[in-house]
C-alpha positions, 0 to 999 in steps of 0.5 A: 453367401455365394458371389451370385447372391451377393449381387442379388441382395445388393441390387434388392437392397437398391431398389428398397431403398429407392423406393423407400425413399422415394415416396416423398418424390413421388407426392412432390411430383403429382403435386407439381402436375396436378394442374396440367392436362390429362395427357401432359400430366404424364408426361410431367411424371415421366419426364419429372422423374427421369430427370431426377433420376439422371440426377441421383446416379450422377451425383451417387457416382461423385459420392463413391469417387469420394468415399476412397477420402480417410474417414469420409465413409465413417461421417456418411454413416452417421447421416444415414443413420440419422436419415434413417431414424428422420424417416421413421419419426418426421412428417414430411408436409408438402403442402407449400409445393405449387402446381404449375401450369405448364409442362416445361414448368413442373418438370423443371420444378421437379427436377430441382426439389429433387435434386435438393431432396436426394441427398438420403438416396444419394447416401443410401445407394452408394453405401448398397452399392459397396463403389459398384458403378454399374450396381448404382445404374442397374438399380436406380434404373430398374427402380425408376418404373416401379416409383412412377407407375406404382408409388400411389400404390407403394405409399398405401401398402407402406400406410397400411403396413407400417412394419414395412417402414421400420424394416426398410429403417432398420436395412438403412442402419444396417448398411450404415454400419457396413458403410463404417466397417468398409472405412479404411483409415478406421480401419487401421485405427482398430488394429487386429480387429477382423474386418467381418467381424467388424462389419457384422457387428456395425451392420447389426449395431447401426440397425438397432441403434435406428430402431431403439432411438426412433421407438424411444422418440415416438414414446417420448412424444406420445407420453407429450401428448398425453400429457398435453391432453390431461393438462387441457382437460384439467384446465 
């Protein structure tokens, strides 16, 4: 892969992952505005989501100053590998998010949920991004107008393409198990172990491990169902 496609798939890997993540945002925000005005309602959009944007690059920035600490990217892939099987089998509610009255309100009320929800994107972006600064930038901004003008859009292709969920959930396992091969002091610890080799094998490993784990639970929980309902029956 030449270095000019690299870039290309990690600010595509970026901008997916935002968006994949993002849709809880995007409902907490038109929750949050649903009570103002026409006209300041979209100012509550932009502004709500501006902040929490400003928000994830400066706190991904911290996250990749301290990914150089020996271990630290190895326990931050495992919560993204838990971030990603969350992503397939919970149902996020929203309904205790409060519509506020005014503008001032509902932006700062979106900017600190935001701030409390972002930790998946955090991790998730930083990992992409490989420590690139101006990557993590480049792809949150370029991702900004595509949640705030087409996240309705966005969450109905995802509702009436589920596969689009399970591939984003896999590509979240993948770059985990690369986050764990860029590890150095795991890398020391496995001595002779080519370090592509290693990566591929994690990228490919973490992606399966996500998608086996997550269609297990949903059988499992399908099959409690099943049973729920026969037993109503019966009785």
């Amino acid at each position: 892969m030449t270095a000019q496609l690299a870039v290309s798939w990690e600010v595509l890997e970026i901008i997916w992952i935002n968006i994949l993540l993002s849709g809880d945002n995007a409902i907490l925000i038109a929750l949050a505005c649903r009570g103002l005005p026409v006209k300041q309602r979209r100012w509550g959009v932009f502004f709500g989501a501006l902040g929490g944007v400003v928000l994830r690059v400066i706190f991904t920035l911290l996250v990749v100053q301290m990914m150089g600490i020996p271990y630290l990217k190895a326990v931050g892939s495992l919560l993204l590998l838990l971030v990603a099987v969350k992503l397939l089998i919970d149902e996020t509610e929203h309904s205790d998010v409060k519509a506020k009255p005014n503008l001032m309100g509902a932006v700062i009320s979106i900017i600190m949920a935001d701030a409390v929800m972002s930790l998946d994107n955090v991790l998730a972006i930083a990992a992409a991004a490989r420590g690139s600064t101006w990557l993590i930038v480049f792809g949150l901004a370029l991702s900004v107008p595509i949640v705030m003008f087409g996240a309705g859009f966005l969450l109905k292709v995802l509702e009436r393409f589920p596969a689009l969920v399970w591939a984003g959930a896999g590509l979240l396992g993948w770059v985990a198990g690369e986050m764990a091969a860029g590890d150095q002091a795991l890398l020391e610890r496995l001595h002779g172990v080519d370090h592509a080799t290693l990566e591929h094998s994690l990228a490919i490993g973490g992606a399966a491990l996500v998608l086996v784990v997550a269609f297990a639970v949903q059988v499992w929980r399908q099959w409690r169902e099943d049973q729920e309902d026969e037993e109503k029956r019966e009785g």
